[in-house]
Structure formats: structure tokens, C-alpha cells
LOZAPA-553847 format. One record per residue: residue in one letter; x, y, z of N, C-alpha, C, CB in turn; residue number from 1. Coordinates in pm, whole numbers. Glycine has a CB too. Example, Ala and Ser with C-alpha at 12.3 -4.5 7.8 and 13.67 -1.06 7.14 Angstrom:
- r:n.xx:n.yy:n.zz:ca.xx:ca.yy:ca.zz:c.xx:c.yy:c.zz:cb.xx:cb.yy:cb.zz:k
- A:1319:-569:780:1230:-450:780:1320:-330:780:1131:-447:905:1
- S:1285:-225:708:1367:-106:714:1290:3:787:1408:-60:572:2
This chain:
- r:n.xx:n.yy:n.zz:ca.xx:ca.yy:ca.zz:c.xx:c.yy:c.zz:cb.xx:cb.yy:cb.zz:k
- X:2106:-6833:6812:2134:-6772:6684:2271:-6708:6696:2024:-6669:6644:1
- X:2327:-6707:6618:2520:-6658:6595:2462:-6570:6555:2662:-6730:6489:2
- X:2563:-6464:6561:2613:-6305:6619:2626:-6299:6470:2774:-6264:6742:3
- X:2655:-6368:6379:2681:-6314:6233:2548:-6354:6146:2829:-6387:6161:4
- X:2434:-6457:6173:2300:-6471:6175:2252:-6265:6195:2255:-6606:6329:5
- X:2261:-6304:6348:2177:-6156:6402:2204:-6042:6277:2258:-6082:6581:6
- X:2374:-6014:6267:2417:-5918:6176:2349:-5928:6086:2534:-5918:6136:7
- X:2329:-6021:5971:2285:-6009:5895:2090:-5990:5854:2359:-6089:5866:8
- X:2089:-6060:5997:1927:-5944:5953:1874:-5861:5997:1812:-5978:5948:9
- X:1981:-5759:6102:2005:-5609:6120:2034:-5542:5970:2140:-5583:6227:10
- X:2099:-5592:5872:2116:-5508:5805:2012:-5537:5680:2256:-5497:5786:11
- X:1934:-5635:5693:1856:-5659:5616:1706:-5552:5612:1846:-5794:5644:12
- X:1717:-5563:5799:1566:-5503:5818:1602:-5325:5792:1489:-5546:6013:13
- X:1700:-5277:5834:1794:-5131:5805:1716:-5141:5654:2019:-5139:5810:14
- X:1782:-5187:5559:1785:-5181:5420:1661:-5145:5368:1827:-5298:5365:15
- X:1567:-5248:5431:1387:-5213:5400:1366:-5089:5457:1262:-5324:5478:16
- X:1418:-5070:5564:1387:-4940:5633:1376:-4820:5518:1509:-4906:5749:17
- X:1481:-4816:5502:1559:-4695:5416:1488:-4698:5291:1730:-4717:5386:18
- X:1443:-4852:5173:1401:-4856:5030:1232:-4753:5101:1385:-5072:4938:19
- X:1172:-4829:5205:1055:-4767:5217:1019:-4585:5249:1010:-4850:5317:20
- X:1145:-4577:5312:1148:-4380:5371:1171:-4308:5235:1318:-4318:5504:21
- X:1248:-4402:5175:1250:-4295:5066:1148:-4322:4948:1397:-4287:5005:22
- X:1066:-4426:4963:952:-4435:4887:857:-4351:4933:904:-4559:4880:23
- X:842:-4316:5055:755:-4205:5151:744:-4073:5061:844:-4161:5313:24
- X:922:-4051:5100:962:-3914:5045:922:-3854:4927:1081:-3908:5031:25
- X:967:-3968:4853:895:-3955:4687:773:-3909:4671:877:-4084:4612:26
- X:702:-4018:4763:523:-3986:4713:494:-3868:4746:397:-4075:4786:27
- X:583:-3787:4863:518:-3662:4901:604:-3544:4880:476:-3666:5042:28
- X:687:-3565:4797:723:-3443:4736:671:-3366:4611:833:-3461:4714:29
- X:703:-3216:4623:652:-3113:4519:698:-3155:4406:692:-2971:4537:30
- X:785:-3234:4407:856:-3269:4235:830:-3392:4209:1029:-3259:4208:31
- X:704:-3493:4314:774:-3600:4241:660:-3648:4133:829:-3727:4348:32
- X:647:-3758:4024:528:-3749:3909:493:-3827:3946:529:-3752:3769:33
- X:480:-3927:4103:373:-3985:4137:268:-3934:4247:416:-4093:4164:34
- X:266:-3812:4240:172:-3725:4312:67:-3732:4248:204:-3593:4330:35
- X:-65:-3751:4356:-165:-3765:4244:-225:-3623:4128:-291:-3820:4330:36
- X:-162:-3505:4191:-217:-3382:4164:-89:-3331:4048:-242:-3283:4318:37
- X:-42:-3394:4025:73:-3372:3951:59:-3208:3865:87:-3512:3845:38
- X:79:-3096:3842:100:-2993:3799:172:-2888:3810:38:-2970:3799:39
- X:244:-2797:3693:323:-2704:3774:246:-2611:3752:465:-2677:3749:40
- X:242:-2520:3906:191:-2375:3940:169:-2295:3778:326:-2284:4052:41
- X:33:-2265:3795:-7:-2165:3710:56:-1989:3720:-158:-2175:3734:42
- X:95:-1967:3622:178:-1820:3646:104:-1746:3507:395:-1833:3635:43
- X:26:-1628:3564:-57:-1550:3420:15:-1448:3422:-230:-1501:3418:44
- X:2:-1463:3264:97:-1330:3189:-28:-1285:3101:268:-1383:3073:45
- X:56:-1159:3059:-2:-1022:2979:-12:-1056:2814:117:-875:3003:46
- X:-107:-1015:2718:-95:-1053:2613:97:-959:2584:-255:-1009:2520:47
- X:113:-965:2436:279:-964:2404:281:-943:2277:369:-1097:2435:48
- X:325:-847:2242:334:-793:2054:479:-809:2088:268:-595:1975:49
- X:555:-906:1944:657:-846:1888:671:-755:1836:695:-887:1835:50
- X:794:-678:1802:753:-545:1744:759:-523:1594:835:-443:1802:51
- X:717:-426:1536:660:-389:1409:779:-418:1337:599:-240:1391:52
- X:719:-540:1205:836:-591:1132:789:-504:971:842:-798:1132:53
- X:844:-453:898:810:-416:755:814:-577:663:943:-285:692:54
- X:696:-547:609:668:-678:523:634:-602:374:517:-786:593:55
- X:743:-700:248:708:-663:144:713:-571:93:641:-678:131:56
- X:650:-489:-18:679:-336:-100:622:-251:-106:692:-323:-207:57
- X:627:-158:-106:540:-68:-58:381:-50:-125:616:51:-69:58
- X:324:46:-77:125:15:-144:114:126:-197:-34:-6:-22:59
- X:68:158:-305:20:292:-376:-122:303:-324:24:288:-551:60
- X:-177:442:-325:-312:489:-307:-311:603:-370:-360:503:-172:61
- X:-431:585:-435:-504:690:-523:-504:837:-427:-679:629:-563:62
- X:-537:792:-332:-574:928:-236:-502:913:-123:-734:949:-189:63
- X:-469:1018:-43:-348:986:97:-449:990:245:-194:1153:112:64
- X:-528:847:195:-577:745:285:-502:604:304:-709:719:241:65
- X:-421:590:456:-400:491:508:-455:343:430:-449:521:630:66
- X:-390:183:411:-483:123:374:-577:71:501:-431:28:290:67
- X:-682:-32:487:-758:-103:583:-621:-160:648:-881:-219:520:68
- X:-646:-178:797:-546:-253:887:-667:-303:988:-406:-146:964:69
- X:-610:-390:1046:-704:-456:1122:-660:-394:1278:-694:-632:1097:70
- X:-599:-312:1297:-544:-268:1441:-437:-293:1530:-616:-291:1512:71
- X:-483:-413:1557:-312:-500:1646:-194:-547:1607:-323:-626:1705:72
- X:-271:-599:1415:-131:-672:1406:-74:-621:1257:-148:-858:1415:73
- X:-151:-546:1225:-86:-452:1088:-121:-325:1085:-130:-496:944:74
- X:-22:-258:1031:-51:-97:1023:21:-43:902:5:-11:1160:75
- X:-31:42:859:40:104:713:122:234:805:-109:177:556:76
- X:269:249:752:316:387:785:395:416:644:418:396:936:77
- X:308:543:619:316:671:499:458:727:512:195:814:527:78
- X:477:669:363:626:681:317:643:803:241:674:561:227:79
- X:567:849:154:594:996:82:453:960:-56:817:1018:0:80
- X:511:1093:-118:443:1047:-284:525:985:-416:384:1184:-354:81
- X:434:971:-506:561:932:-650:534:1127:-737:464:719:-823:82
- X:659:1097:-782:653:1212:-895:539:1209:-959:756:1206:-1001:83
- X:466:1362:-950:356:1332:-1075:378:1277:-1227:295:1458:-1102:84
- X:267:1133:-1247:307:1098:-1370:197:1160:-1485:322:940:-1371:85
- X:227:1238:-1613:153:1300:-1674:103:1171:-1746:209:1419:-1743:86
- X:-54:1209:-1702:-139:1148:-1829:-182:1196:-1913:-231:1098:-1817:87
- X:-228:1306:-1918:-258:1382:-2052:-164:1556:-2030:-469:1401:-2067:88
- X:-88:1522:-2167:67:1663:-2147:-84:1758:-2135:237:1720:-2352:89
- X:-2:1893:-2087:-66:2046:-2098:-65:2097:-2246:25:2161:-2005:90
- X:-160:2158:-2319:-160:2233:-2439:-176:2379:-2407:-268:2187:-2531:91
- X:-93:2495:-2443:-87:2597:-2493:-172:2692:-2577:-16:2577:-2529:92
- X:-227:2753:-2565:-352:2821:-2652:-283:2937:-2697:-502:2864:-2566:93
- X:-363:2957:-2779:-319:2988:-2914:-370:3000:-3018:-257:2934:-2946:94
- X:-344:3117:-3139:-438:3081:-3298:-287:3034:-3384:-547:3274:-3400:95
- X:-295:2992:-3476:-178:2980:-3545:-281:3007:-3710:-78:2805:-3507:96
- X:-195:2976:-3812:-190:3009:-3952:-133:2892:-4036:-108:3136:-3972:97
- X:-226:2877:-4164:-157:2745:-4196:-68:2792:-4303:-257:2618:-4245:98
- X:36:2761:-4330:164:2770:-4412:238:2649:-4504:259:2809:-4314:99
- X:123:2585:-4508:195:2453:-4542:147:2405:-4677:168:2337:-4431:100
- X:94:2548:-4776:117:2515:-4917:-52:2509:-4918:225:2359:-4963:101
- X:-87:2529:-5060:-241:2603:-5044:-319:2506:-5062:-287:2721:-5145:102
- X:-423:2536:-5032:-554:2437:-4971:-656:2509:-4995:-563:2397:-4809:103
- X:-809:2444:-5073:-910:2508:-5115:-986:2488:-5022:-957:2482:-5229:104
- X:-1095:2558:-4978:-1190:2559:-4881:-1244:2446:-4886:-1279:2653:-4885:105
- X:-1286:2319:-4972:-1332:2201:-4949:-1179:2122:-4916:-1429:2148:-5080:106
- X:-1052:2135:-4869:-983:2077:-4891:-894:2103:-4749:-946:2098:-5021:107
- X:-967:2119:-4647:-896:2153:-4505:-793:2071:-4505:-979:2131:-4370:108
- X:-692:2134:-4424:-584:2031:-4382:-604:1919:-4265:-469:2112:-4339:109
- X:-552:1821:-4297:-545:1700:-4156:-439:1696:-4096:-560:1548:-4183:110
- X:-318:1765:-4047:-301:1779:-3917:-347:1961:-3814:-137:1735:-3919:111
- X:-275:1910:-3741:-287:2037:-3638:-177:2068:-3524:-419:2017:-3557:112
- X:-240:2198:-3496:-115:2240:-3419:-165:2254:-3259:-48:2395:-3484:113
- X:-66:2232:-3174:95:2247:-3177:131:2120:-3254:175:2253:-3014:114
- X:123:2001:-3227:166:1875:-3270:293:1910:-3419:4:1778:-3316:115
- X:190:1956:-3519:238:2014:-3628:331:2167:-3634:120:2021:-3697:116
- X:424:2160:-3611:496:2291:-3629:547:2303:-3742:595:2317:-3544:117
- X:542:2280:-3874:615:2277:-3953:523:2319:-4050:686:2168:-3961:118
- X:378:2310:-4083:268:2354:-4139:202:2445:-4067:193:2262:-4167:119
- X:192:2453:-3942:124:2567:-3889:228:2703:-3790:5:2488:-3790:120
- X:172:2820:-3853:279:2935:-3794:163:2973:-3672:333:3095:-3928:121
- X:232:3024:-3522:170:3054:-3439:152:3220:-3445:226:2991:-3332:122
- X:60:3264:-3453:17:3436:-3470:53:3468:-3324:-178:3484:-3514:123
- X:108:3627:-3334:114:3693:-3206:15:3767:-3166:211:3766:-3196:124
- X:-121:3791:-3223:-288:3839:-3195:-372:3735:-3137:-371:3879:-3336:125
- X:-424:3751:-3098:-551:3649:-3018:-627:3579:-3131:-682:3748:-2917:126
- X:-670:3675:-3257:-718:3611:-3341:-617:3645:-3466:-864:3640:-3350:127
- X:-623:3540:-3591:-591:3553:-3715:-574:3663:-3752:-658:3506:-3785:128
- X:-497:3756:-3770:-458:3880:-3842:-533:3934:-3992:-308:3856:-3868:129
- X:-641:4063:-3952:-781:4046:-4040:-834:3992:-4074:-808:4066:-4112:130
- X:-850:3902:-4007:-981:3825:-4019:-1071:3798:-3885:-943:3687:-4077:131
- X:-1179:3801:-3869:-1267:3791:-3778:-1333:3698:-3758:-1328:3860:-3781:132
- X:-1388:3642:-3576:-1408:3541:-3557:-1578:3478:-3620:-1371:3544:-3418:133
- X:-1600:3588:-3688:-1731:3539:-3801:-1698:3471:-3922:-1813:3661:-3860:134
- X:-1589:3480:-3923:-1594:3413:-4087:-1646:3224:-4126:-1404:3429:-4144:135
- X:-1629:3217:-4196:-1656:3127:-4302:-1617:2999:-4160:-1539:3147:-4482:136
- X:-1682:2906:-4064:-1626:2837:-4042:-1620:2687:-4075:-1630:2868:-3967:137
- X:-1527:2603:-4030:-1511:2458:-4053:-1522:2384:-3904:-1361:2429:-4130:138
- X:-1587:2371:-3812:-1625:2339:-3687:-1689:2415:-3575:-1536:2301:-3649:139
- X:-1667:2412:-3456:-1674:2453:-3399:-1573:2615:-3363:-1687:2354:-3355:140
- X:-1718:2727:-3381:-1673:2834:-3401:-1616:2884:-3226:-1794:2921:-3485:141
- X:-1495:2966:-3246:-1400:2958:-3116:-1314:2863:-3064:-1462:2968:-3022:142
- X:-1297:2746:-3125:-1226:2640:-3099:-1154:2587:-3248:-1326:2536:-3027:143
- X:-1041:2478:-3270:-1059:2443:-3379:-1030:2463:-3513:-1126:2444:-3371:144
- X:-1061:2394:-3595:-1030:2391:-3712:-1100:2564:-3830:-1093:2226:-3746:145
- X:-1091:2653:-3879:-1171:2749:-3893:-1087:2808:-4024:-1192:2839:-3755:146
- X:-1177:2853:-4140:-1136:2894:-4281:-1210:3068:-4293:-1212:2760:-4415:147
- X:-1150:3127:-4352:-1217:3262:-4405:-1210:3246:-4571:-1122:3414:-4347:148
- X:-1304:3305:-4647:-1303:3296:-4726:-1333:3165:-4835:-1232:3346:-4709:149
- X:-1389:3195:-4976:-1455:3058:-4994:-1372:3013:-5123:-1636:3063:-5019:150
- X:-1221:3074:-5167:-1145:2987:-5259:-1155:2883:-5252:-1037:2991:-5263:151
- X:-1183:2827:-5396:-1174:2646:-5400:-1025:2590:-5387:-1234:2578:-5565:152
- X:-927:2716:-5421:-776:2687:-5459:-706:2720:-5337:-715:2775:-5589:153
- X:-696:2807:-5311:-614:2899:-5171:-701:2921:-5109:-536:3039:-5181:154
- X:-777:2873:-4997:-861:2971:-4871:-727:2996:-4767:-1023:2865:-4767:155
- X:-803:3048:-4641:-712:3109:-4535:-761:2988:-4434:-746:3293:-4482:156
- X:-648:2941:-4389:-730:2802:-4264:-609:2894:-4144:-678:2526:-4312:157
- X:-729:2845:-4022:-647:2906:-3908:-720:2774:-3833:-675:3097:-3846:158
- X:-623:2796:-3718:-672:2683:-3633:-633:2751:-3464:-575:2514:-3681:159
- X:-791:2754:-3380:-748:2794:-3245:-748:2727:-3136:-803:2880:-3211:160
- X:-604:2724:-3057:-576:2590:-2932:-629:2655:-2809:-389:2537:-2898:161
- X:-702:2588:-2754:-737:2639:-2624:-686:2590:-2490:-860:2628:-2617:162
- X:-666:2674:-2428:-525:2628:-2290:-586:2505:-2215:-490:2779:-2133:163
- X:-530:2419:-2212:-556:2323:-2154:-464:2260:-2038:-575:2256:-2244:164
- X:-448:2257:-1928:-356:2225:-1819:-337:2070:-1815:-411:2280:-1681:165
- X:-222:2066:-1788:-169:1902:-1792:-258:1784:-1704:-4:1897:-1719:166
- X:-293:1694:-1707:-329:1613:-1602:-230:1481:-1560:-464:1568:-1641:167
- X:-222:1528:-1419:-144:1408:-1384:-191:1325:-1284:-23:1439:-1347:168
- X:-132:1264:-1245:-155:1166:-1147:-15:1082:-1048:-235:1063:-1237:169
- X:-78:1146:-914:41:1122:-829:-7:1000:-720:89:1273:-749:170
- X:36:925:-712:-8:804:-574:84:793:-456:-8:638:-627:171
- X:32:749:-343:112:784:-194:131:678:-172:50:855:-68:172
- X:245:623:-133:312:557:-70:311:478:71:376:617:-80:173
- X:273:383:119:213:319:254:346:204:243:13:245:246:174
- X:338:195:375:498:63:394:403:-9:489:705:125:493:175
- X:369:-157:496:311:-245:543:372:-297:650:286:-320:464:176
- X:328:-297:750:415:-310:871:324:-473:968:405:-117:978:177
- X:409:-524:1003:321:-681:1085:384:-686:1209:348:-862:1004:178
- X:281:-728:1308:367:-794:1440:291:-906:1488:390:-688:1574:179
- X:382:-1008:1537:280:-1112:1614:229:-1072:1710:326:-1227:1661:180
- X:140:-1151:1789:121:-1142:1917:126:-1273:1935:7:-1072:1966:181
- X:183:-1303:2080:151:-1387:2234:16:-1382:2327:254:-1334:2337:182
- X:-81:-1430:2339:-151:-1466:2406:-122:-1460:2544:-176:-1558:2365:183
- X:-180:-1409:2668:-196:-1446:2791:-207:-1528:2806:-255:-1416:2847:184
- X:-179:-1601:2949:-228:-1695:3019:-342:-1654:3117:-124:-1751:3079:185
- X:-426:-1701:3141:-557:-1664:3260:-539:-1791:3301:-738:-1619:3212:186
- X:-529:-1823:3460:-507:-1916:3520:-627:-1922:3600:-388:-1914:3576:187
- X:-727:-2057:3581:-815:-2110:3640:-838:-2104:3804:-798:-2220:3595:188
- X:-970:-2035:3858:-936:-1997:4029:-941:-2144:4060:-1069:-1885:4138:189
- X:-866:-2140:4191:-846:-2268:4269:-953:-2353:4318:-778:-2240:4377:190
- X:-900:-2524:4364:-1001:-2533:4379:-1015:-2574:4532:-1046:-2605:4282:191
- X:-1179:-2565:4562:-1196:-2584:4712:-1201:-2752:4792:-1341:-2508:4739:192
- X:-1097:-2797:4782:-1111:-2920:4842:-1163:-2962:4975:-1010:-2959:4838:193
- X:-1176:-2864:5103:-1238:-2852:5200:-1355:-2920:5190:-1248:-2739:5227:194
């Protein structure tokens, strides 16, 4: 056999050498994807809140109770109140006097005061100026609409307001707050191949 024969299948059998070592290598390395166990290492983590994002406009409540939140991932944080809004104004008490041109005892007047200032004068006495809270009335006596005297042409009409305080209504303010969460990982115990 010639010396350039031999050479050439020295470098032939070399060549296999080398395709096969590194086919070895492959199969038994940590990186390679023809391992039969192919996986990367389990690493456990902690659950993970992003942090508190404000979502949307704010929440009214009747009463300055928090709304329902479910705990982890929403929470209301209390922003203030609104200006009280009047629902029914305050009235002033008071007797007043009617002045608004004469009226017979079957012939009461239809408005009233305060509303009416222009027909009714407000007295500086608790009651109607001589006259007493027995007289002649037209409703409810101490309250109200009330006449002395029984002219069909001119009677005396008085009318008494009783103090009444404003009612309002104020609501509190809640700002809606969200965060995600991330999930843990719990990594499966190993197994015993032994």
C-alpha cells in the first residue's frame, strides 16, 4: 500500500474519530436537547404584588364606611367629604301678619310666609300682637295658618313658622386603588431514581 493510500485513511479514521467524540459530548451535556431528561432547574419564588395603581373616579358613600374590597388586590383609600348639599333649606320661626289687602274669614289667603314677603309682615312678639293663641282657628292650632275674629270682610289672619333646621346631605369620598399579583413558583420534590 503507498504512503499516500495509508495517508489518506489516517485521516479518514481521525475524522470519524472526532464526528463521534463530539457526538459523545453532546449527548452528555447540561445544555444539550438530546438529553433524555431535558429541563431547566426549578427555581421557587415568592408570590409578587405590583404596586397600588388608582383606577377610575372616585366612590361616594352615604356613610364614612370604606367600600367592600376583596383584600389583596383592591383597596379603597379615603379622600375627604363633598360640601354639604342642602336638601331641604332651614326655615326660621316665627308669627308674621297678613298685610296683603283684606280677606274675610271664609276667604284665607293661599300663600305663606317666609316664601311670601310681600303679603306677610313678620311680628317682633312670639304671638300676634292682642290676640291670643285661642282664637278663632284655621288649622292646626300652634302651627300654621290661624284667623281671630269672625269678619266675613276683614278678619285678622296670622300665620306661625316653626324653626325648622336645614337638612343636608354630605357623601365621602373613596379612591379605588388595584394591584396585580404574580404567583409563586413551588417546585416539585425530586425524584428518587436510586
Amino acid at each position: 500500500m503507498s504512503a499516500a493510500l495509508r495517508l489518506k485513511q489516517l485521516l479518514f479514521i481521525a475524522a470519524a474519530l472526532a464526528l463521534v467524540s463530539l457526538g459523545l459530548v453532546a449527548a452528555f451535556s447540561p445544555a444539550s436537547p438530546a438529553r433524555a431528561d431535558d429541563t431547566a432547574p426549578c427555581v421557587e419564588t415568592e408570590d409578587s404584588y405590583t404596586d397600588w395603581v388608582n383606577e377610575g373616579d372616585q366612590i361616594r358613600t352615604e356613610e364614612n364606611n370604606a367600600p367592600g374590597t376583596d383584600g389583596d388586590l383592591v383597596q379603597y383609600v379615603f379622600v375627604g367629604e363633598t360640601a354639604p348639599e342642602i336638601i331641604t333649606p332651614g326655615v326660621t320661626g316665627g308669627h308674621y301678619s297678613w298685610t296683603g289687602g283684606n280677606r274675610g274669614v271664609g276667604n284665607p289667603p293661599t300663600t305663606f310666609p317666609p316664601a311670601d314677603s310681600v303679603n306677610w309682615t313678620k311680628n317682633t312678639d312670639d304671638e300676634p300682637p292682642g290676640h291670643l293663641i285661642s282664637a278663632t282657628w284655621s288649622g292646626t292650632p300652634g302651627t300654621g295658618l290661624h284667623v281671630t275674629g269672625n269678619s266675613p270682610t276683614n278678619a285678622s289672619w296670622f300665620y306661625t313658622v316653626s324653626s325648622v333646621p336645614a337638612v343636608t346631605d354630605t357623601d365621602f369620598l373613596w379612591q379605588k386603588q388595584v394591584r396585580t399579583l404574580t404567583e409563586g413558583v413551588d417546585c416539585p420534590p425530586p425524584v428518587d431514581t436510586g
